[in-house]
N, C-alpha and C positions, 0 to 999 in steps of 0.2 A: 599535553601537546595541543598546539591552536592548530582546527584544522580548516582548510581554504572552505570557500561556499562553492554548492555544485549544486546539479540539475543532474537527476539520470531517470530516465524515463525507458522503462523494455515494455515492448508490445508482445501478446500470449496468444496465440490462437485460444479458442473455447476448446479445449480439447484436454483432455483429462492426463493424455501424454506427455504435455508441458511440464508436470507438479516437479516432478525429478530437478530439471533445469531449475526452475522457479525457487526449488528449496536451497538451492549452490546458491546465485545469484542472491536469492535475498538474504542469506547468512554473512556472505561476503558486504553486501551493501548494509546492513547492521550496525557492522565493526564497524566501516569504514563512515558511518553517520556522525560516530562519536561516541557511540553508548559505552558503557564499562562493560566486559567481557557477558556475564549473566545479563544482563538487561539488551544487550546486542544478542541474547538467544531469547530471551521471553520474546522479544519482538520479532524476530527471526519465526518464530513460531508462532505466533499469533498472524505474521502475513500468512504463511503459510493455509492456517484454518481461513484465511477469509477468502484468497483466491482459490482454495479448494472447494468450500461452499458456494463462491459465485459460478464455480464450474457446472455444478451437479444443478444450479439452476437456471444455465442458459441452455438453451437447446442446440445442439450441434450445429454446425455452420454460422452461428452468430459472429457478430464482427469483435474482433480481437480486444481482450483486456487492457487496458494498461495500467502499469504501475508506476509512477512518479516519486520519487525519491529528492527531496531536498532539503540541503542545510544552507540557508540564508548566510550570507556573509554579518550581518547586525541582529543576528537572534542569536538566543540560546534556547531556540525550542527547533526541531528536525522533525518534517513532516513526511507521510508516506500518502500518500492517494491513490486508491486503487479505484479506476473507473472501468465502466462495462455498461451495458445494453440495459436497459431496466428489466425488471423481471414482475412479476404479480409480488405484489405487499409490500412495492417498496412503497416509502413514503414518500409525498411531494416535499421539495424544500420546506414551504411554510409548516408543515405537517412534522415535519422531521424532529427526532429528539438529538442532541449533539453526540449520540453514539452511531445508530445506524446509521445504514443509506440513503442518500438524497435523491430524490427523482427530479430531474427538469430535462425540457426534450428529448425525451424518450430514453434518457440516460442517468445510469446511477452514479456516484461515489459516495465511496465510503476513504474519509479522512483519520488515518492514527498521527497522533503525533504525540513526543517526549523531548523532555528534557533533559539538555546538556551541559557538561561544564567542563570546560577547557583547563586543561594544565597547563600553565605558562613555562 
């Protein structure tokens, strides 16, 4: 199945209350990436450990998460972006290795992305 390009972006409070929500939502947005059913859950659960750990390292009241979901209309790669408040150790962009998080004014992301392939 070819599926359209989309933009979904949910904002999280820092709050450790959200994870519940977060783990619906990003299971559902998985599938709906493109992935094949197991690969739409490994990535389903790996956002999961990332926005869990960004949790336990901002400090309450920090300004809300967001996660970014898109599949390009001329790609076959779907990206996820989880951005947030920078925390101690993260690394500056130039510093950054292409796994971790990026720091540039005062803010982090951390970018997953995978490959898709359409069923005509």
């Amino acid at each position: 199945m070819v599926l359209d390009s989309f933009v979904f972006t949910i904002s999280l409070s820092a709050d450790a209350d959200v994870l519940g929500l977060f783990r619906t939502v990003s299971g559902h947005m998985a599938r709906y990436l493109g992935l094949p059913e197991e690969e739409a859950r490994q990535a389903s659960d790996m956002l999961d450990r990332v926005v869990a750990g960004r949790l336990k390292l901002l400090s309450t009241g920090a300004e809300p998460i967001q996660v970014r979901f898109e599949r390009p209309h001329t790609a076959n790669t779907v990206t996820v972006d989880v951005m947030s408040a920078a925390v101690p150790g993260d690394p500056s962009a130039a510093d950054a290795s292409s796994i971790g998080p990026t720091r540039e004014n005062g803010h982090s992301r951390i970018r997953l992305s995978w490959r898709v392939h359409d069923e005509a």
